[in-house]
C-alpha positions in Angstrom: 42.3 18.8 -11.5 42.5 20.1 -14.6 40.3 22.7 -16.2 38.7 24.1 -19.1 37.4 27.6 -19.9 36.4 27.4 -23.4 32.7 28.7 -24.2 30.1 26.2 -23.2 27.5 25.9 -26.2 24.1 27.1 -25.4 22.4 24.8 -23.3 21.1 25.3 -19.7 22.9 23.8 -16.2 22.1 20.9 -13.8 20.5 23.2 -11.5 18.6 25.4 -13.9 16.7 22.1 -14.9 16.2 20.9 -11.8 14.9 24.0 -10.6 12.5 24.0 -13.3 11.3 20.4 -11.9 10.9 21.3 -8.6 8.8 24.7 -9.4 6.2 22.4 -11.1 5.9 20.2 -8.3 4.1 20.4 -5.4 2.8 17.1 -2.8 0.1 15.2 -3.9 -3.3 16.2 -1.6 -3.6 14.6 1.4 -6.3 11.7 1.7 -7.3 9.4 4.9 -6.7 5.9 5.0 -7.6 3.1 7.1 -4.2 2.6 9.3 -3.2 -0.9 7.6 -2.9 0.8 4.2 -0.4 3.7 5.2 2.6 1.5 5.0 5.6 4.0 3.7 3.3 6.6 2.9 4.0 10.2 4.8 2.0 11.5 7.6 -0.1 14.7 6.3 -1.0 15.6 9.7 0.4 15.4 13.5 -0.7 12.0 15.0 -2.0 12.4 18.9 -2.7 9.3 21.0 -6.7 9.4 21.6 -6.3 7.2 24.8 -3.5 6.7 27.6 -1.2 3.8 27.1 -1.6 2.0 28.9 -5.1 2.5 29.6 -4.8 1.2 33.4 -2.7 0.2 35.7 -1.2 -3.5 34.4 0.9 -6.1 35.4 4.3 -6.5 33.8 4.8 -10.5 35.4 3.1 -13.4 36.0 2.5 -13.8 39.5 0.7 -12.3 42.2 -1.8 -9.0 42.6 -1.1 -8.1 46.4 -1.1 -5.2 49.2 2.7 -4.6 49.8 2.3 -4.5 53.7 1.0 -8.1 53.7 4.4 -9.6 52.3 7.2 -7.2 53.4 8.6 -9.7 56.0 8.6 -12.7 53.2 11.7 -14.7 52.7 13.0 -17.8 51.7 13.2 -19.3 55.2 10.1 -17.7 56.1 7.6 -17.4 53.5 4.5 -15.6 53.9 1.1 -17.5 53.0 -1.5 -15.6 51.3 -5.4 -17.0 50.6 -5.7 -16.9 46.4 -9.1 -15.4 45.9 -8.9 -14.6 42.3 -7.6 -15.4 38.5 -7.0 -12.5 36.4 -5.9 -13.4 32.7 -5.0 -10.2 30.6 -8.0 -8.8 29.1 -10.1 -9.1 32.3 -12.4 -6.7 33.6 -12.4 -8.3 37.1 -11.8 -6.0 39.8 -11.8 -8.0 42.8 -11.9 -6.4 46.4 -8.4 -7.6 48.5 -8.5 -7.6 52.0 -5.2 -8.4 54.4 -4.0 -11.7 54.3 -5.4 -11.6 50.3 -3.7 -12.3 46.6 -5.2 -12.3 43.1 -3.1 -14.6 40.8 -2.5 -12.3 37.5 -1.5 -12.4 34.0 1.5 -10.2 32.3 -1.3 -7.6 30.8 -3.9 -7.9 33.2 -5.3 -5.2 35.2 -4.0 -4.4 38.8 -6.9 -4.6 41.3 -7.6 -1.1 42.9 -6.5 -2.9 46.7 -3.3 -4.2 45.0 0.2 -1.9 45.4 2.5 -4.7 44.0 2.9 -7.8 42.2 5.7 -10.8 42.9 6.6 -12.4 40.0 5.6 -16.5 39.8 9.3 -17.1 40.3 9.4 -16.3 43.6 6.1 -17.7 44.6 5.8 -21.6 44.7 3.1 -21.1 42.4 -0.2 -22.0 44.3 -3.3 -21.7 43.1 -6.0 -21.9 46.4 -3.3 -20.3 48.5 0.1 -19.0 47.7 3.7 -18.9 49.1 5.6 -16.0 49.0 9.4 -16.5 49.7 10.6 -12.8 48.9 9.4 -9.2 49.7 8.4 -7.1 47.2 9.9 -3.3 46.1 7.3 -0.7 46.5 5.1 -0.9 43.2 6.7 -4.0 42.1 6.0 -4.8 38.2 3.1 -2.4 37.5 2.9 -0.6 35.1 1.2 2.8 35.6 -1.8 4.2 33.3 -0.2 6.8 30.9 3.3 6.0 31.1 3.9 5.8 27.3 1.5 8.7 26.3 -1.4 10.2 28.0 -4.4 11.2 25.2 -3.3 14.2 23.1 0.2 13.5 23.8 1.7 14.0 20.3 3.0 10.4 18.6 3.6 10.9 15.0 5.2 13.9 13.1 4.2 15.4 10.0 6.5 14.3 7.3 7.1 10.8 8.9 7.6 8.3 6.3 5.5 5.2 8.0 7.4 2.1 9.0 6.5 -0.8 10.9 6.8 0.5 14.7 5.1 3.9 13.9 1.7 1.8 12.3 2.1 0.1 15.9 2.4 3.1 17.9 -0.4 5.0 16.2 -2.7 1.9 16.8 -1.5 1.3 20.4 -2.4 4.8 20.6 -6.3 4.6 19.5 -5.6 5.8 15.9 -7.4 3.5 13.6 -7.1 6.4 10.1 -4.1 7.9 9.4 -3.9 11.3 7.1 -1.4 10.6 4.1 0.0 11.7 1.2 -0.7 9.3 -1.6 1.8 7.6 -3.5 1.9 9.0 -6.9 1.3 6.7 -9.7 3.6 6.4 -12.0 4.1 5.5 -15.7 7.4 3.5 -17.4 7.1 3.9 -21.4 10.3 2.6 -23.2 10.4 3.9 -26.5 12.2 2.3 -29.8 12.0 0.0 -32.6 15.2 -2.3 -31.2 13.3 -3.3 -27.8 12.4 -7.0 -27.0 11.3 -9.0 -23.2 14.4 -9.4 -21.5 15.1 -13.4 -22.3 13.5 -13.6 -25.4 15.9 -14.2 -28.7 17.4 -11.1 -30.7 17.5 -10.7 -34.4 20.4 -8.3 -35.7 20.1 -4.5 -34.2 17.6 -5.6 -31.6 18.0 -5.4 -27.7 16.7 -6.2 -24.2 14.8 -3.8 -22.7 16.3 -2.7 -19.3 15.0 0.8 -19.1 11.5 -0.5 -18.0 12.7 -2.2 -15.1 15.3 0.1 -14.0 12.6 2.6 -13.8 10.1 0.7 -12.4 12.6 0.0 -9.1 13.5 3.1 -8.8 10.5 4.6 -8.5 9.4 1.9 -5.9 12.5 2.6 -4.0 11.6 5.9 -3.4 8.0 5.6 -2.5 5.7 5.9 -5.7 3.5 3.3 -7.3 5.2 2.5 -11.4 2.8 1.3 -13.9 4.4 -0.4 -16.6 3.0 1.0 -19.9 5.3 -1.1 -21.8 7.4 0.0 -24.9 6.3 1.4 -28.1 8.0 1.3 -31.4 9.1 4.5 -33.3 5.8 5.5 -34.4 4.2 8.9 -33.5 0.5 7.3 -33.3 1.4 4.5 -31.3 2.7 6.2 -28.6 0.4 9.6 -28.7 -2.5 6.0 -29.0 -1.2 4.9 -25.4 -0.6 8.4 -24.0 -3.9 9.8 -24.1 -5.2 5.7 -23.2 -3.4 6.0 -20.4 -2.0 9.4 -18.8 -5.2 10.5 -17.2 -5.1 7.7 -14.8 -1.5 8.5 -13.5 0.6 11.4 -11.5 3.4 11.1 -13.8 5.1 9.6 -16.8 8.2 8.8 -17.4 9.7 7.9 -21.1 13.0 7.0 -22.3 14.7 7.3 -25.7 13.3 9.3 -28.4 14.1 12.9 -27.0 17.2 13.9 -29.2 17.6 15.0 -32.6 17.7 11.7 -34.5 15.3 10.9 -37.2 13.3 8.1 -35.5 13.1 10.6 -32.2 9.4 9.9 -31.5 8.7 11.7 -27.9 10.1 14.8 -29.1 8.1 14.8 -32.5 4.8 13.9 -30.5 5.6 16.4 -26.9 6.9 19.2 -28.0 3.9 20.6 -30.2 2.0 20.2 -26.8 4.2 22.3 -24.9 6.7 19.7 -23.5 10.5 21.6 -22.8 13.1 19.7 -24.9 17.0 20.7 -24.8 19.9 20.1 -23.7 21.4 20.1 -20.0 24.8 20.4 -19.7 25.7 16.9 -18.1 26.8 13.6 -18.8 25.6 11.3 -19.5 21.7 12.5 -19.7 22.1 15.7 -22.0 19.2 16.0 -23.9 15.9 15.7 -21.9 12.6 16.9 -21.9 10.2 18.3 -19.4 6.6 19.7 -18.8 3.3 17.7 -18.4 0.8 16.0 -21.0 -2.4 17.3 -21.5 -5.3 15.3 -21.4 -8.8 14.7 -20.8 -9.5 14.9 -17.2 -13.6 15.6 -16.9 -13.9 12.3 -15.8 -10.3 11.4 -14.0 -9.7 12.2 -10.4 -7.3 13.1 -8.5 -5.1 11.4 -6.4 -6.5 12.1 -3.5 -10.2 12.0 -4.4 -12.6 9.2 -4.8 -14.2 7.9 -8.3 -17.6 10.1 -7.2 -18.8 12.0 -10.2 -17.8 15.8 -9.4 -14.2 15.6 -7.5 -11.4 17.4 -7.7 -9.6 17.0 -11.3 -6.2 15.4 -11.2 -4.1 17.6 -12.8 -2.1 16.6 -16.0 0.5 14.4 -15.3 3.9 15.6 -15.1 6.1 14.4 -18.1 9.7 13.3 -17.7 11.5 12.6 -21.6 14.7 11.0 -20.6 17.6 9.8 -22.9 17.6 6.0 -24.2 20.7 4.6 -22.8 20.4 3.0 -19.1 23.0 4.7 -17.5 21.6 8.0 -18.6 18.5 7.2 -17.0 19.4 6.4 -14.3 21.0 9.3 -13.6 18.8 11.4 -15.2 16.5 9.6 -12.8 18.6 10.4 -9.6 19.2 13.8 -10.6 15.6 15.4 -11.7 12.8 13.0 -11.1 13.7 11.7 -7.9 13.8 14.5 -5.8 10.4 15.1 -8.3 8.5 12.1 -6.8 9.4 12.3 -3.4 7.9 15.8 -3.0 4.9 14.7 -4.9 5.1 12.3 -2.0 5.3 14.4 0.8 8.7 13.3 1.9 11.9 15.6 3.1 14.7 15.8 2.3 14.6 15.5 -1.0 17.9 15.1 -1.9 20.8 12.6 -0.7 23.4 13.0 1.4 26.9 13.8 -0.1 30.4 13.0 1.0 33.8 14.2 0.0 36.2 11.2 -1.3 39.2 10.9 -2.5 40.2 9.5 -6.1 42.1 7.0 -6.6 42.2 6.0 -9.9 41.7 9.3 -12.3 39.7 9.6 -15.7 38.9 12.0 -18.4 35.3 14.4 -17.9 34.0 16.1 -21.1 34.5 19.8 -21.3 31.5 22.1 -20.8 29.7 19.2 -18.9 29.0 18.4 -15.6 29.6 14.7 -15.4 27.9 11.9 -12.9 30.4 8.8 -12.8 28.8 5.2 -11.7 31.2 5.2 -9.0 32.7 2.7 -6.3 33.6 4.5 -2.7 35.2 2.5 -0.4 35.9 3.6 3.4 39.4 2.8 4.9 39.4 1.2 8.7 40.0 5.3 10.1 36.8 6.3 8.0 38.6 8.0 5.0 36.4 7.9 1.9 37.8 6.8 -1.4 36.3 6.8 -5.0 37.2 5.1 -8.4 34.9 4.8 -11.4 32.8 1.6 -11.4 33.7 0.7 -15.3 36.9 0.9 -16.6 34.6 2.0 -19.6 34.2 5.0 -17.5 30.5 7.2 -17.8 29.2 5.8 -21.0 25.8 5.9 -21.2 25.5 2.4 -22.4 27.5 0.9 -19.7 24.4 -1.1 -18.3 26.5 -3.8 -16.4 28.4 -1.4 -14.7 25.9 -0.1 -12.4 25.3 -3.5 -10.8 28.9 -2.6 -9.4 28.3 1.5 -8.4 27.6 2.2 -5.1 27.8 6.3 -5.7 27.7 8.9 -8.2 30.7 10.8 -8.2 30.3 14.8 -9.6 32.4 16.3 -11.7 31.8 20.6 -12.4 31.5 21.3 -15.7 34.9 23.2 -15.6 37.2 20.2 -14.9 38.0 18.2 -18.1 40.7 15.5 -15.9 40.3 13.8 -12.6 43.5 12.8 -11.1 44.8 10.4 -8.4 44.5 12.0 -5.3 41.8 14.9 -6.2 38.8 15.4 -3.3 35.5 14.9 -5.2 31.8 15.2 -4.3 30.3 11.6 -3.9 26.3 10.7 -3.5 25.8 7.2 -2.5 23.1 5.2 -4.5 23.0 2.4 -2.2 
């Protein structure tokens, strides 16, 4: 690699910035919610069964409730003959009395009766109902399952910090848990600022564009648990967007804009945020150098927080946290990746917060600006022995407006600030995207 040591201009690093993020965040408060509604939201508390599971001894088989001694001898050339003198489906409460010679036909489910030590499965029964054939002995405690086996009550089921998924919902039910203590998904908001933007699909006059920012952002912050609400896109007037700013902001945990934060005429967030206190300046990265940072002030008498219902006298939300990123989609997106990412999932409870990262080697080379830490849209491949490669996903390279390209990245290769050429064969820092 080759590298630079000319001055850097004044500006402030990757990890000054994102230190700055993190120290303003903190996990959203922790509210209870029935257990159906805590679908990838993480667990605020240590979940503990409230019952043993199972609850009583069951049957795993269909087939027979019996006392062991009675069919020991059984085979196929001499079965055993047992008098049926009950039908327990699963979900009965029958507990009928067996005496020798005696056999309860029973469902997969169903309780054991207290005389019973085994059950034979139907298969090696001939299946009677009145009386019953038995044509092979049974283990000892054939096919019951005991009480408390998966968890006796206040055996611990759930971590904190557990990000909820499918089986975990079914294992805190299965364990007697009907609430579930949570932290809330934070809400959200996606404003794309500019003049230029029109609907994606709709017909473009000279200088105008699709709008991309809105959905990138909106998926992204889905993909890492939050809620986005789409605030739409404002042209570049200061009263429009301060208008839907103050409409809006108290409801939500977080805004998100993009375009308007540099020094251009038409730069609208940075005209309206920074006389209310929102950071503006530049980062030393690229793409995603300028960007802004802080929270919006608002309102809140009346808005709650988060984690507190709509009755009068609740907890404040705080003011929403305010993330001014750069127009161009690729800087979002890794403006996203790097700083508000790792933002929304501690609002969310979640850890880690950051992704994994690889080493990989390059293997096609390109140019990185001096005095700037650059993120390439990147492509790593693994060879059959596990080897890691990397090559940039555009032959355009990191340009910010290099939309397309990301549909191809799989990684964000780093570059330090000090290395101005990337060569074939160099070992790089990778963070896979997808």
């Amino acid at each position: 690699m080759a590298h630079d040591s000319s001055a850097v201009p004044p500006s402030i690093s990757i990890e000054q910035h994102l230190a700055r993020v993190l120290e303003s965040v903190t996990a959203l408060p922790a509210i209870t919610v029935p257990i159906a509604e805590a679908l990838h939201r993480t667990l605020a508390a240590d979940v503990h069964a409230t019952a043993d599971v199972p609850g009583f001894d069951n049957s795993a088989m269909d087939g027979y409730a019996l006392r062991r001694a009675d069919a020991v001898a059984a085979t196929v050339d001499s079965p055993v003959t047992l008098t049926v003198i009950a039908d327990l489906p699963a979900g009965s409460a029958e507990n009928p009395r067996l005496q020798p010679g005696e056999a309860a036909r029973i469902m997969t489910g169903a309780p054991v009766p207290d005389d019973a030590d085994c059950i034979v499965p139907i298969e090696d029964t001939d299946e009677g109902t009145a009386t019953v054939r038995i044509y092979r002995a049974p283990a000892e405690s054939a096919f019951i399952r005991p009480r408390g086996t998966d968890v006796h009550a206040g055996d611990a089921v759930l971590p904190t910090g557990r990000v909820l998924g499918a089986r975990d919902l079914a294992a805190a039910a299965a364990s007697g848990v009907s609430t579930l203590a949570v932290h809330p998904a934070p809400r959200v908001g996606v404003l794309s600022t500019g003049s230029e933007l029109r609907e994606p699909g709709g017909a473009l006059a000279r200088g105008q564009i699709h709008d991309s920012n809105s959905l990138l952002l909106e998926a992204l912050i889905a993909e890492c648990g939050g809620i986005p609400v789409r605030l739409g896109s404002v042209p570049d007037d200061n009263a429009a967007l301060r208008a839907i700013l103050d409409e809006r902001a108290p409801e939500l945990d977080a805004v998100i804009t993009s375009g308007g934060v540099s020094v251009g005429a038409y730069d609208v967030v940075k005209a309206v945020l920074a006389p209310l206190g929102v950071w503006f300046g530049a980062v030393r990265m690229q793409p995603g150098k300028p960007q802004g940072f802080g929270r919006f002030p608002v309102d809140n008498a009346g808005a709650t927080s988060s984690s507190a219902s709509s009755t009068p006298g609740t907890t404040p939300r705080p003011d929403p946290l305010l993330f001014a990123l750069p127009g161009n989609p690729v800087s979002v997106f890794v403006s996203f990746e790097t700083f508000v990412r790792p933002a929304l999932l501690t609002m969310a409870g979640r850890s880690p917060i950051s992704r994994p990262t690889h080493s990989a080697t390059v293997t096609t080379g390109w140019h990185s600006p001096a005095g700037r830490a650059q993120h390439m849209p990147a492509v790593v491949e693994r060879d059959d022995q596990g080897a890691a490669s990397v090559r940039p996903a555009s032959a355009g390279g990191a340009g910010s407006y290099l939309v397309a390209s990301l549909a191809g990245a799989n990684a964000l290769a780093f570059v330090p600030e000090d290395v101005t050429e990337v060569r074939e064969g160099d070992a790089l820092t990778v963070t896979l995207v997808s």
